[in-house]
Backbone as numpy.savetxt, mean C-alpha at the origin, in Angstrom:
# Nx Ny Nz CAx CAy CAz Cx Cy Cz
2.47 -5.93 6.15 2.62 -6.31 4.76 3.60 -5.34 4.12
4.82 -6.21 3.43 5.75 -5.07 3.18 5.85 -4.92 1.68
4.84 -5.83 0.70 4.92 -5.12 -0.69 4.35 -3.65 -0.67
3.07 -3.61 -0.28 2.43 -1.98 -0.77 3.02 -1.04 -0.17
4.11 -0.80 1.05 5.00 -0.20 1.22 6.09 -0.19 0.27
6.86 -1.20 -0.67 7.72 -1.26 -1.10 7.13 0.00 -2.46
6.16 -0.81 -2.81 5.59 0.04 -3.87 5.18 1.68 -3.74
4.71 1.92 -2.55 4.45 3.45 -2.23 6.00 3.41 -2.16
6.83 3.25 -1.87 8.28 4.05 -1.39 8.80 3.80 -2.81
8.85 3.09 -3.41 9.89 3.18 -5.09 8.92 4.48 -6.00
7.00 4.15 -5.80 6.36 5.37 -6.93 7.12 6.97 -6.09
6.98 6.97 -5.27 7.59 8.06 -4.77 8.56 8.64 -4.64
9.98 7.86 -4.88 11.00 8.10 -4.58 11.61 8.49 -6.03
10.41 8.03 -6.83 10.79 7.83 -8.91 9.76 9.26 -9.43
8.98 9.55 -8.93 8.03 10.90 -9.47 9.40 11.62 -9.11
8.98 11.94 -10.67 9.51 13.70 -10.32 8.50 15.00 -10.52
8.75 15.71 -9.49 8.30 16.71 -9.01 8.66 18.18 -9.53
7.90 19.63 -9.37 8.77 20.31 -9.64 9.02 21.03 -8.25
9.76 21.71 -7.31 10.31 21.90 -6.28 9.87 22.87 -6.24
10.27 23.44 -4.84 10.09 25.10 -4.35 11.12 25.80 -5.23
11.88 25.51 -5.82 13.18 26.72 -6.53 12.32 26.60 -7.91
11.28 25.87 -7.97 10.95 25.93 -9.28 11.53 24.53 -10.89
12.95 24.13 -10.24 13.15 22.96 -10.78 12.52 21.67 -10.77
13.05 20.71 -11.10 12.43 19.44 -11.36 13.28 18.75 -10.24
12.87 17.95 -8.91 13.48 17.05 -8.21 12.21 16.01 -8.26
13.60 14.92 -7.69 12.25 13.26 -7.26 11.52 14.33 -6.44
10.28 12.96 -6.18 9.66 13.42 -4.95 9.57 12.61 -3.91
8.84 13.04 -2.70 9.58 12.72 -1.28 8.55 11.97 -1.32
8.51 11.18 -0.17 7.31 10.30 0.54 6.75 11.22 1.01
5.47 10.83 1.39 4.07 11.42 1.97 4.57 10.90 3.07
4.10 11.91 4.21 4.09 11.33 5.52 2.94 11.81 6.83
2.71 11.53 7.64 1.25 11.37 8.23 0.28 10.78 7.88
-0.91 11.12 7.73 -2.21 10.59 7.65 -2.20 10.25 6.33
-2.01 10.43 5.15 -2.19 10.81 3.85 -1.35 9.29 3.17
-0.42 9.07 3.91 0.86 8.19 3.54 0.23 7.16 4.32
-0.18 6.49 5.42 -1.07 5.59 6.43 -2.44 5.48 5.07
-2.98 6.28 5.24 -4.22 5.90 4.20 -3.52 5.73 2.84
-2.95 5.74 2.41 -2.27 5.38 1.03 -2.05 4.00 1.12
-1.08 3.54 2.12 -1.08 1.98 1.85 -1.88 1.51 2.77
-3.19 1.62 3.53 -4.36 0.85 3.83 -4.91 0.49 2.58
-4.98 1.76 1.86 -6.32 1.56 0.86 -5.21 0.70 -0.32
-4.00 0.39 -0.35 -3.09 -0.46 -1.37 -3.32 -1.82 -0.82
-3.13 -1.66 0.51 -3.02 -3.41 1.05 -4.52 -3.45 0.90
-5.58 -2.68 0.77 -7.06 -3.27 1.10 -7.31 -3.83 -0.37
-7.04 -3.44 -1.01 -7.01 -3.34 -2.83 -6.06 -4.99 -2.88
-5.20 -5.46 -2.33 -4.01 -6.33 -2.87 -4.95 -7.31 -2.26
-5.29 -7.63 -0.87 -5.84 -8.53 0.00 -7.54 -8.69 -0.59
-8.25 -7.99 -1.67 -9.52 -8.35 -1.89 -9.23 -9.13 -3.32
-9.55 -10.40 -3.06 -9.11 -11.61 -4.40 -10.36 -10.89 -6.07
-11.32 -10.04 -5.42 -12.68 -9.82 -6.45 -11.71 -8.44 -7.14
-11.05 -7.50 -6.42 -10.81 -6.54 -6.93 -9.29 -6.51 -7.88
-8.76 -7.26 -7.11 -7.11 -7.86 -7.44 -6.79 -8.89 -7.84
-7.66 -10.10 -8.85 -7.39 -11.13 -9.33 -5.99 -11.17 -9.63
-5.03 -12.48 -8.87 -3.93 -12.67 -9.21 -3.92 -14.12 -9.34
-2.25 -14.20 -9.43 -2.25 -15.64 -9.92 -0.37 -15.87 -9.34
-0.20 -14.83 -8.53 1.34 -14.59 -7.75 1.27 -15.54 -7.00
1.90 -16.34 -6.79 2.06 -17.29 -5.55 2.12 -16.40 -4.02
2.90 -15.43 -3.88 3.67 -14.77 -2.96 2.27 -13.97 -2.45
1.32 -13.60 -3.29 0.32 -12.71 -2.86 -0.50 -13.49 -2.38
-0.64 -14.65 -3.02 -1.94 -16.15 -2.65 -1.37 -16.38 -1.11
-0.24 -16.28 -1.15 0.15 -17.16 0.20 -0.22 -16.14 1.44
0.62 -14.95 1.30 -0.54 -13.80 1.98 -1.28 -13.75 2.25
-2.49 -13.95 1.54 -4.25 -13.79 1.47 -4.25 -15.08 2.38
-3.67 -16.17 1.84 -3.91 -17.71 2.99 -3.73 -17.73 4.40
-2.56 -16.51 4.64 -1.85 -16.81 5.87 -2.77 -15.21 6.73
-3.47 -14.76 6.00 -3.96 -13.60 6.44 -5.51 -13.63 6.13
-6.65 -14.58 6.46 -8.01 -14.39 6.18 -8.68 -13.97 6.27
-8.54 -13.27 7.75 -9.70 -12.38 8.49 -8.85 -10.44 8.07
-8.18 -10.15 7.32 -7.57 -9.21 7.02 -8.74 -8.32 6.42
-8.77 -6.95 6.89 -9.88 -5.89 6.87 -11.22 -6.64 7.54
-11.14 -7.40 8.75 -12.29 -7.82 8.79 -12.29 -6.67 10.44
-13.03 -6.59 11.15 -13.36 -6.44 12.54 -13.30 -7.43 13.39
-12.32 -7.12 14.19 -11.67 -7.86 15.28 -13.28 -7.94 16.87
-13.08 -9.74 17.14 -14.39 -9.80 17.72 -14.47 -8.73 18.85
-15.79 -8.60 19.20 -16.19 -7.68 20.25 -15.84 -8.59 21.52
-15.10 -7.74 22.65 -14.64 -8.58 23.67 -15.53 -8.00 24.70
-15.82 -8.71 25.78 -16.52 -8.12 26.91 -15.77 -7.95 28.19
């Protein structure tokens, strides 16, 4: 899913920060674990219709084409 990426990479790239010299720069992306759990918990938030009432076509069609999304994948033997 490439909106809640789009969105973590523009809030991030638009904060400004204040730097190691002490000035004001953007700030960087998160990266590792911190940045992975950032947009799980965005796409888990976008994909639950109770928490994220929308009315986007583009997000509906998502949720349609994606049903079993955060669910547990069956147990195989």
């Amino acid at each position: 899913m490439r909106l809640p990426t789009s969105r973590l990479f523009t809030q991030q790239r638009l904060t400004i920060k204040t730097g190691a010299g002490g000035t004001e720069v953007y700030g960087n992306l998160k990266d590792g674990a911190d940045a992975i759990a950032e947009i799980e918990r965005i796409c888990d938030w976008l994909m639950d219709p109770v928490a994220c009432p929308t009315s986007w076509p583009i997000l509906l069609t998502i949720r349609a084409e994606n049903p079993m999304y955060g669910q547990a994948p069956p147990a195989t033997a």
